[in-house]
Kinemage of the C-alpha trace (Angstrom):
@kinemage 1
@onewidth
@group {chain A} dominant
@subgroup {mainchain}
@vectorlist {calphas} color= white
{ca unk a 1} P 117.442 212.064 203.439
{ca unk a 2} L 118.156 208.573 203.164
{ca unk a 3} L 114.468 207.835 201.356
{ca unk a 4} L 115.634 210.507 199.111
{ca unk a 5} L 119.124 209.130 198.327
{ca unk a 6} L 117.570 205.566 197.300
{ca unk a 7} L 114.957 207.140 195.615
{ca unk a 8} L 117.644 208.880 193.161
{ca unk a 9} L 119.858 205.378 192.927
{ca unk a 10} L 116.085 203.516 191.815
{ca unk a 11} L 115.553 206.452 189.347
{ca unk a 12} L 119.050 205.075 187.613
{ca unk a 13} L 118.198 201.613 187.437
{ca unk a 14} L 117.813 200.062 184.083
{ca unk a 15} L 114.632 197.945 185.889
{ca unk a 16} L 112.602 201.114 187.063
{ca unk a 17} L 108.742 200.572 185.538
{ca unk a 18} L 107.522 203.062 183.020
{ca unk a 19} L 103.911 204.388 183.919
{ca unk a 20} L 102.219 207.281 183.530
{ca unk a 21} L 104.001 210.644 184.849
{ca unk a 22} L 100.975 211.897 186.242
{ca unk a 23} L 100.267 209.235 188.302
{ca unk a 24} L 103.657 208.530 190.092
{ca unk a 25} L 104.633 212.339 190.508
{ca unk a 26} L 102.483 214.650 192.397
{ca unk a 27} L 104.355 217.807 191.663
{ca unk a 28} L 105.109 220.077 194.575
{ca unk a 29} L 105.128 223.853 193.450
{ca unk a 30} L 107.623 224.825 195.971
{ca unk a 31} L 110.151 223.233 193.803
{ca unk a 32} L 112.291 224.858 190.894
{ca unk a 33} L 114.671 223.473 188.281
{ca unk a 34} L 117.074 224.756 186.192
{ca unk a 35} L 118.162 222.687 183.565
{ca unk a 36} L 121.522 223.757 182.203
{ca unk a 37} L 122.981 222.177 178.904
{ca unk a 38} L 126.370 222.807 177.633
{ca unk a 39} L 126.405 221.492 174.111
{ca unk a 40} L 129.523 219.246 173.212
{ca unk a 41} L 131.281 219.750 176.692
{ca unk a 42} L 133.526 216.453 176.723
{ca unk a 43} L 133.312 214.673 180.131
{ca unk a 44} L 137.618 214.635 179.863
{ca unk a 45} L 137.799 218.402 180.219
{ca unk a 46} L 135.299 218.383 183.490
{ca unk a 47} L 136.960 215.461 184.947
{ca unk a 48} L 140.602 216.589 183.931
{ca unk a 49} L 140.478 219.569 182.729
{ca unk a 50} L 142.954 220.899 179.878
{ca unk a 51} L 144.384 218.171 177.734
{ca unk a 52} L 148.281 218.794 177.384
{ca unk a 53} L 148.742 217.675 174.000
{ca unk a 54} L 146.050 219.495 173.000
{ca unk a 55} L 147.148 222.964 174.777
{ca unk a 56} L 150.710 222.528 173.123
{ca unk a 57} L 149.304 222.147 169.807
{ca unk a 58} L 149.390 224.855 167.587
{ca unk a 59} L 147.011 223.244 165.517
{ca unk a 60} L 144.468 224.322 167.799
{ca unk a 61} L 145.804 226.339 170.652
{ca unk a 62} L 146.721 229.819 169.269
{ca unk a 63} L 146.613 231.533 172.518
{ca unk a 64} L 149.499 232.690 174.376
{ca unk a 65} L 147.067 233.160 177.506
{ca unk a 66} L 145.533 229.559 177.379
{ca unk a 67} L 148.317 227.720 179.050
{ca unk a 68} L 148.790 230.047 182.027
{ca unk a 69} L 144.918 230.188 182.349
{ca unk a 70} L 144.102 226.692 182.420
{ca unk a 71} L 147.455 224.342 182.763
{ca unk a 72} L 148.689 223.231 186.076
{ca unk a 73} L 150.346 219.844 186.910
{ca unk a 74} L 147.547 217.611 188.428
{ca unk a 75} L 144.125 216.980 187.051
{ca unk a 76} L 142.414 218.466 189.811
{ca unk a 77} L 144.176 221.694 189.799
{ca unk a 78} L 143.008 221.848 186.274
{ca unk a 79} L 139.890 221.693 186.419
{ca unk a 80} L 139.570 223.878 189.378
{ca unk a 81} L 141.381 226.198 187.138
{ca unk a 82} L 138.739 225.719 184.323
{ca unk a 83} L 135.734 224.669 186.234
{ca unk a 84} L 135.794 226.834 189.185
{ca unk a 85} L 131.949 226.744 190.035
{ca unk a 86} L 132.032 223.103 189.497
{ca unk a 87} L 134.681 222.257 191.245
{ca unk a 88} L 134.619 225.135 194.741
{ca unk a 89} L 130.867 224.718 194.770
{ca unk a 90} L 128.825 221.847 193.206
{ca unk a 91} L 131.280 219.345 193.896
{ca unk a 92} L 131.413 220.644 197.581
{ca unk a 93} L 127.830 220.939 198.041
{ca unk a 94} L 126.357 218.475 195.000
{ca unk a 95} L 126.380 215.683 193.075
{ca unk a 96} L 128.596 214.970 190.095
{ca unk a 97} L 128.776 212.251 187.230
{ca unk a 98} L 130.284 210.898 184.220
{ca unk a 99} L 134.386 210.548 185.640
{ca unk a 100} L 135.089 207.265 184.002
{ca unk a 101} L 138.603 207.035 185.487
{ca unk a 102} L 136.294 205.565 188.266
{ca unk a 103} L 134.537 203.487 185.572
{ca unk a 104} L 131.421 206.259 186.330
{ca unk a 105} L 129.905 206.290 183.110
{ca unk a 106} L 127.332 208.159 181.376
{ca unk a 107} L 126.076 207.884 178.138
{ca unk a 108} L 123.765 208.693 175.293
{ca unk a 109} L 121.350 205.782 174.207
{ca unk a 110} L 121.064 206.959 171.011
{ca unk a 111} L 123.057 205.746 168.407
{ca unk a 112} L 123.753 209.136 166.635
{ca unk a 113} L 125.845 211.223 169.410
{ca unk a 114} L 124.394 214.156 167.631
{ca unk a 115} L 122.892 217.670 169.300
{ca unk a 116} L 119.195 217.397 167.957
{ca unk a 117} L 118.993 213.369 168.869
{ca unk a 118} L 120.721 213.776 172.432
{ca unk a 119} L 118.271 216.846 173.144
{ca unk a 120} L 115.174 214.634 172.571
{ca unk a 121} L 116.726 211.806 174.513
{ca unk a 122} L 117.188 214.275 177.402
{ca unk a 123} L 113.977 216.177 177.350
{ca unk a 124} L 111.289 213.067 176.044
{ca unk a 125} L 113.072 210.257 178.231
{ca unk a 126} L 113.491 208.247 175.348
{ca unk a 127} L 115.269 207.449 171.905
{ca unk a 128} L 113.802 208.287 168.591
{ca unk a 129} L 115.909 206.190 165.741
{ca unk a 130} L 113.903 208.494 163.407
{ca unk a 131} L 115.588 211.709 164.553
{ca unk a 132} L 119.383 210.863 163.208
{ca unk a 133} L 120.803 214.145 162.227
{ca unk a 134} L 120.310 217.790 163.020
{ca unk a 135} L 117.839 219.058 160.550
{ca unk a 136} L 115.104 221.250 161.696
{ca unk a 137} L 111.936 219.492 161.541
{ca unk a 138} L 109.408 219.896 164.096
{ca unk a 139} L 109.657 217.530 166.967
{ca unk a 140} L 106.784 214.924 167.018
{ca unk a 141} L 107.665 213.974 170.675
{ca unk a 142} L 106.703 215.421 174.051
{ca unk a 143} L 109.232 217.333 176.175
{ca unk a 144} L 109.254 216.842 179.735
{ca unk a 145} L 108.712 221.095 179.632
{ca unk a 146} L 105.723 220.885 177.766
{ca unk a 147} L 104.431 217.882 180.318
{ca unk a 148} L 105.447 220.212 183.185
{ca unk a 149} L 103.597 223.623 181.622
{ca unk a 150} L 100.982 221.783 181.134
{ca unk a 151} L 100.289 220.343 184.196
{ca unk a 152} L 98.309 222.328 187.090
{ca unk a 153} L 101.601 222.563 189.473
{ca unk a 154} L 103.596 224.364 186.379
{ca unk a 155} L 101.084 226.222 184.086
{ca unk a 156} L 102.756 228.532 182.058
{ca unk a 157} L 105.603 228.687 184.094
{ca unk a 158} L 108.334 227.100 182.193
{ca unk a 159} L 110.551 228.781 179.989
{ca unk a 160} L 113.414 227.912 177.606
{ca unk a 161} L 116.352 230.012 176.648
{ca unk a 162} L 118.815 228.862 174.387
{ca unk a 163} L 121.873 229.831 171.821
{ca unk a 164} L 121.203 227.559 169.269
{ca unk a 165} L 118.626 228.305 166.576
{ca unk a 166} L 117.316 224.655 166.008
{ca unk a 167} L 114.904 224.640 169.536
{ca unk a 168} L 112.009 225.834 168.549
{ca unk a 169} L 112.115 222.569 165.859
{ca unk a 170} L 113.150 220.408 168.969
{ca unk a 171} L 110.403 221.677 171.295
{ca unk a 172} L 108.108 222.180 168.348
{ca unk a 173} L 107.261 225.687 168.828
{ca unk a 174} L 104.260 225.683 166.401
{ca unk a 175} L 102.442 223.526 169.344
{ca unk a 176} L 104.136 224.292 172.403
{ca unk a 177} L 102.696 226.409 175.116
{ca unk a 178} L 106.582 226.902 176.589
{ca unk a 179} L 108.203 230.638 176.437
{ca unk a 180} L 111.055 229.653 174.261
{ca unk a 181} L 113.701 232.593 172.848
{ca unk a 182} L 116.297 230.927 170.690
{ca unk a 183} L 119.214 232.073 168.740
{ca unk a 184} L 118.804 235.409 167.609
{ca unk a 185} L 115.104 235.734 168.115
{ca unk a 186} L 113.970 238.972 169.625
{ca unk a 187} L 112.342 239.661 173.182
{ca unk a 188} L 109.367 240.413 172.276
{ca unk a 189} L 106.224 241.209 175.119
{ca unk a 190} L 105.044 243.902 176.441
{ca unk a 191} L 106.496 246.323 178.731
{ca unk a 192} L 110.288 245.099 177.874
{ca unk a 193} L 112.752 246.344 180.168
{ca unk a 194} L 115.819 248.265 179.332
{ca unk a 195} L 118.020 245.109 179.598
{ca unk a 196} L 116.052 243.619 176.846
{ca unk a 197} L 115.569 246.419 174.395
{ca unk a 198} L 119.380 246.570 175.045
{ca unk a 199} L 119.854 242.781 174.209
{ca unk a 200} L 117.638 243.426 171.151
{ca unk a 201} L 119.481 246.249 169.822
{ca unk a 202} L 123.153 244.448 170.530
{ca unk a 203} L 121.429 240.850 168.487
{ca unk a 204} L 120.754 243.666 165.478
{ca unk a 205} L 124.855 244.787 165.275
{ca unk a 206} L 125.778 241.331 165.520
{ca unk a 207} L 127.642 241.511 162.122
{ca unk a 208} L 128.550 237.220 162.093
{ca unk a 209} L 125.306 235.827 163.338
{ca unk a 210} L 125.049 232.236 162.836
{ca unk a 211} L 122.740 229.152 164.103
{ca unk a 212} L 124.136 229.823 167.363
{ca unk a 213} L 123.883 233.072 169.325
{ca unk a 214} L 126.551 233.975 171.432
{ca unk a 215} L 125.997 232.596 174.859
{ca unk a 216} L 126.308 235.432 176.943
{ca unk a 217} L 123.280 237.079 175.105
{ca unk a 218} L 121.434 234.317 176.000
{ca unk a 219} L 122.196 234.093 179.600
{ca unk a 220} L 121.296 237.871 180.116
{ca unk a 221} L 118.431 237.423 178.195
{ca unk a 222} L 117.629 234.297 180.235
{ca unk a 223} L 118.379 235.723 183.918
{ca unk a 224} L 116.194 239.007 182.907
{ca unk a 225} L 113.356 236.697 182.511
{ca unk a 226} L 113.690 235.296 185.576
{ca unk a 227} L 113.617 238.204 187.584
{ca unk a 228} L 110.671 240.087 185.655
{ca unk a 229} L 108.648 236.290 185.068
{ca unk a 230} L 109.853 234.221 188.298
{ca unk a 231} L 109.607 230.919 185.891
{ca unk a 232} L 109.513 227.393 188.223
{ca unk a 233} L 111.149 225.297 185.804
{ca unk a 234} L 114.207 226.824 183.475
{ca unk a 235} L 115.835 225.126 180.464
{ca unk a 236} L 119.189 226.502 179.464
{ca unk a 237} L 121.125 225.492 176.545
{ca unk a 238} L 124.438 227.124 176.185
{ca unk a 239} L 126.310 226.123 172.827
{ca unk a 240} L 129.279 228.402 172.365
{ca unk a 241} L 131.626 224.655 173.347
{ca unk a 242} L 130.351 222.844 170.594
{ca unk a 243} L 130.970 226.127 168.480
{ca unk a 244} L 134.684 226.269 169.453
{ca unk a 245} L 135.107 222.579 169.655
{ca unk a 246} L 133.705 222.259 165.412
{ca unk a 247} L 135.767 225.155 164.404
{ca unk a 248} L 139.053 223.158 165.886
{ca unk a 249} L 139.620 226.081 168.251
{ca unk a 250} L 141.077 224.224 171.531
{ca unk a 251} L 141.842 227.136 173.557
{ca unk a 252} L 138.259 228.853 172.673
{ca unk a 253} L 136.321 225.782 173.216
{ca unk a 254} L 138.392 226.055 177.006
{ca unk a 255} L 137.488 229.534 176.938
{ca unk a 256} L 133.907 228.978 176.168
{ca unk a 257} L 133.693 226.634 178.913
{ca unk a 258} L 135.358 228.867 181.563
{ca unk a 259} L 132.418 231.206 180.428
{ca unk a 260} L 129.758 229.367 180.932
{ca unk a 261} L 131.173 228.231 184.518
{ca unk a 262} L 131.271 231.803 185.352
{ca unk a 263} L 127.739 232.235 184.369
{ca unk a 264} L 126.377 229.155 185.615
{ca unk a 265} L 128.180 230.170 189.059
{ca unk a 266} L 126.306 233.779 188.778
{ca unk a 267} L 123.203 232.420 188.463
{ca unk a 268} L 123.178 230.440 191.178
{ca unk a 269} L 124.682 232.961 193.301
{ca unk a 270} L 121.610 235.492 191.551
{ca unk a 271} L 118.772 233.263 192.566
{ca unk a 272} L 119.659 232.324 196.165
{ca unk a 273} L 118.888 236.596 196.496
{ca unk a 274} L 115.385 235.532 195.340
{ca unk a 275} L 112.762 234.186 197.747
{ca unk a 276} L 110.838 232.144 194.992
{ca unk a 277} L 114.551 230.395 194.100
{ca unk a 278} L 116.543 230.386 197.853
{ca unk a 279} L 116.277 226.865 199.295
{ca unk a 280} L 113.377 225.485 196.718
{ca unk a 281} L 115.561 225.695 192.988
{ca unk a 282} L 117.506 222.605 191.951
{ca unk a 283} L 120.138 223.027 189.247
{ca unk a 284} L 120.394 220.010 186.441
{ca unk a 285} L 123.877 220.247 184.254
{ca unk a 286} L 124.516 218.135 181.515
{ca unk a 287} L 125.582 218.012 178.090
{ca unk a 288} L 123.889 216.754 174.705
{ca unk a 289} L 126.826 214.286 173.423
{ca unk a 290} L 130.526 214.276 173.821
{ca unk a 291} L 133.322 214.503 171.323
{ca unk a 292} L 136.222 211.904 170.255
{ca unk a 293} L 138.204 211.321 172.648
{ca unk a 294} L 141.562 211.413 170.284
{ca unk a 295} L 143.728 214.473 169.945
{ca unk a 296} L 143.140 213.927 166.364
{ca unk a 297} L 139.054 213.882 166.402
{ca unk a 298} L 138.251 215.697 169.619
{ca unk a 299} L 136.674 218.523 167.778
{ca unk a 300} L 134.131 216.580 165.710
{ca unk a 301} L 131.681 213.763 167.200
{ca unk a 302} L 128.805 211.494 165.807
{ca unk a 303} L 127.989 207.885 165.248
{ca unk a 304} L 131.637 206.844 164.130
{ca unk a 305} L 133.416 208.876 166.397
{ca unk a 306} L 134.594 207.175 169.329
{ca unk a 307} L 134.013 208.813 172.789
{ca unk a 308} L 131.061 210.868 170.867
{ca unk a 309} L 128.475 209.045 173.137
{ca unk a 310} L 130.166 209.707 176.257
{ca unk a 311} L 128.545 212.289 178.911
{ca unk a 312} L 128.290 213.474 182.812
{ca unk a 313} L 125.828 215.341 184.847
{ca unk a 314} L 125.831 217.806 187.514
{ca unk a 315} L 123.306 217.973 190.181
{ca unk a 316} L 122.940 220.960 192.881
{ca unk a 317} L 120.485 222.245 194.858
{ca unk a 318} L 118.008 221.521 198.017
{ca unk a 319} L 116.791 218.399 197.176
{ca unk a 320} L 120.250 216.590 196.523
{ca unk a 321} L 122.935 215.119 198.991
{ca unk a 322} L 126.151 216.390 199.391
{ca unk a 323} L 127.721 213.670 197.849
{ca unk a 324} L 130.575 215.254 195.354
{ca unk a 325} L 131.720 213.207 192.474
{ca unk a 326} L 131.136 209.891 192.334
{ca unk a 327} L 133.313 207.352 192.369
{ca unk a 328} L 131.615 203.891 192.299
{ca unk a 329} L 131.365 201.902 189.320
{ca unk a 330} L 128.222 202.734 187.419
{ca unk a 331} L 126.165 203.053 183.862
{ca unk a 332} L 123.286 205.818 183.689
{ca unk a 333} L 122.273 207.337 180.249
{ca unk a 334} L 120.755 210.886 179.176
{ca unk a 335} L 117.471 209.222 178.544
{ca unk a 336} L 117.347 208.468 182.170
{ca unk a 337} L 117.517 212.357 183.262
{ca unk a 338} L 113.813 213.382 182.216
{ca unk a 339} L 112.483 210.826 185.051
{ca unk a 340} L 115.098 212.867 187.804
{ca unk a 341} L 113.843 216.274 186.616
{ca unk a 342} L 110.256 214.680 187.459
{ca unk a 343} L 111.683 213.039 190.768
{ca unk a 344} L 112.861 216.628 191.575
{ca unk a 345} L 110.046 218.445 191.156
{ca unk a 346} L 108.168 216.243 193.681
{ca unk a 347} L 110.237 216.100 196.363
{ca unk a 348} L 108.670 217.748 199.830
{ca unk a 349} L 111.332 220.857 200.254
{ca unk a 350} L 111.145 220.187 204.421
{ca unk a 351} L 112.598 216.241 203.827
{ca unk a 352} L 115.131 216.994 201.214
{ca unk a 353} L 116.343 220.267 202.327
{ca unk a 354} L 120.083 220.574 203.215
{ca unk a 355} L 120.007 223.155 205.034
C-alpha cells in the first residue's frame, strides 16, 4: 500500500517523464473505472457547501425548500447536507481534492476555463490552445478512452454516456471505436431492453430538449448498459450544474448537485452487487472548470472570470487509500488526471485492495 500511495503522489508531480503509455502501463483487466464528470460543479459548494448570500438571494434562490434542504450553521454540516455520498462515503473510505481553505488546489491548465477545452485537458492529458471555445468540431486529439478501447486489455469495452450533446465532437465520434450515447441520442442495438425502449420513448415527449439532456436520463441509460454490456472502463458526464448554474438558478444548480450525489451514491452501491465491479471498479470524480467565485459572477465562468479555473477531484475505490480530504498544501491540474486513470488501470487488485 505504501508503493501504491507514492506511486499516486509521483503521478502529481510537475517532474514526472512523459513516454509512451504503452510502455509504462501494462494494463491489468481485473481493473474498472468509472469516470464521473459533473460539469461546472464549483469546488466552494463541495468543500462548503451552500453559500449564504447566495441562498438568501432572491435573485437566484426562489425556493422556499432550498434553505431547509441545504443550510445548516457549519461548513461541514452543509455539505453533508448537500453532498451526502461524498461526504458519509468517499470521504470515509477515499480520497478527496481541490479544498483550498487548506491551500489544496486544483486547477485547469488551460487558459479558457471552458467545458469543451477542460474535457480535452482531462481525457488527452494535455492542453490544446487551439480548442478555445465550445463549438462542435471534431476533436483532432486522442482520448485516454479511445487509447484504452484500443488496447488488448480494454477492446471494445469502454463506453461513454453523457448529457451534453457536444461529445461525440469531443471524442470525435466519426473515428472513435468508443460506445458513446450523448444528449438526446437514441439507444439504438439490438435486442434493447424495456428500460431502454422506455428511455427512448420518454427522450421523444421531452417537449424543451436542449444541448443538454436531463441527467437522470442519462444515468439510467448509462447504468442499463452496464448491467446488459459489463463495460471495464465508464465515462460519465453529468451536466444538469452547469445548466442551473448559466441560467442563474442557485437553488437548482444545489438541487442538481444533490441529484447527481444521489446517483453517483446508487451506482456505487449498484455495482458492488456485480461480480465484474465488487472489489476491482475505481470511481474518478471531477469536474470540467469551475465558476467565479463572486456572488455576483458565480453563475458564469471562462477566461476572465476569476475562480473559473479552479477544480477538485474525488477518488474511490480498491486501488486508493483511505485517506479523506486532503489537507496539505498542494498544486495538481486536470491535465494531470488522464496519467491516474492509466495508473489505475494497472494496479495488481491483490496489492492495492482495501479490503
Amino acid at each position: 500500500m505504501k508503493a501504491l500511495w507514492i506511486g499516486l503522489i509521483l503521478l502529481f508531480s510537475s517532474l514526472s517523464v512523459r513516454t509512451n503509455e504503452y510502455t509504462i502501463h501494462s494494463f491489468n483487466s481485473e481493473n474498472k473505472l468509472f469516470i464521473i464528470t459533473l460539469d461546472g460543479m464549483r469546488w466552494q459548494e463541495i468543500f462548503n457547501g451552500a453559500d449564504s448570500a447566495l441562498l438568501q438571494d432572491e435573485t437566484y434562490t426562489l425556493s422556499r425548500n432550498a434553505k431547509a434542504l441545504y443550510w445548516a450553521p457549519t461548513r461541514e454540516e452543509r455539505r453533508k447536507k448537500l453532498m451526502p455520498f461524498f461526504w458519509n462515503v468517499m470521504a470515509q473510505q477515499g480520497e478527496l481534492y481541490g479544498n483550498r481553505h487548506y491551500q489544496n488546489r486544483m486547477n485547469v491548465s488551460n487558459p479558457y476555463a471552458l467545458s469543451y477545452p477542460g474535457y480535452n485537458e482531462l481525457l488527452t492529458g494535455n492542453v490544446d490552445l487551439s480548442i478555445f471555445n465550445n463549438g462542435k468540431s471534431y476533436n483532432k486529439n486522442l482520448s485516454v478512452l479511445e487509447l484504452l478501447n484500443t488496447s488488448a486489455t480494454y477492446r471494445n469495452k469502454v463506453a461513454a454516456f453523457t448529457s451534453w450533446d457536444a461529445f461525440p465532437y469531443i471524442l470525435n465520434k466519426t473515428k472513435s471505436t468508443v460506445h458513446i450515447n450523448s444528449g438526446y441520442e437514441d439507444i439504438t442495438g439490438q435486442n434493447l431492453s424495456p428500460t431502454e425502449t422506455l428511455i427512448n420513448t420518454i427522450q421523444k415527449e421531452v417537449e424543451d430538449q436542449k444541448n443538454t439532456r436531463y441527467d437522470e436520463l442519462t444515468y439510467l441509460a448509462c447504468k442499463e448498459y452496464i448491467q446488459k454490456a459489463k463495460p471495464s472502463v465508464v465515462f460519465l458526464s453529468l451536466g444538469g450544474t452547469d445548466e442551473a448554474a448559466h441560467q442563474k438558478k442557485y437553488d437548482e444548480y444545489l438541487q442538481q448537485a444533490n441529484n447527481a450525489d444521489r446517483m453517483i451514491g446508487e451506482l456505487w452501491q449498484f455495482v458492488q452487487t456485480l461480480p465484474e465491479y465488487k472489489g476491482k471498479v475505481t470511481f474518478l470524480i471531477t469536474t470540467d472548470h469551475g465558476r467565479g467565485n463572486d456572488k455576483d459572477n458565480w453563475y458564469t465562468h471562462g477566461l476572465m472570470v476569476s475562480g473559473s479555473s479552479q477544480t477538485w477531484m474525488g477518488l474511490l475505490g480498491h486501488s486508493i487509500n483511505a485517506v479523506g480530504e486532503h489537507k496539505n498544501k498542494e498544486q495538481l491540474y486536470l491535465k494531470q488526471v488522464k496519467d491516474l486513470m492509466l495508473t489505475i488501470l494497472s494496479r495488481q487488485p491483490a496489492a492495492a485492495s482495501m479490503n
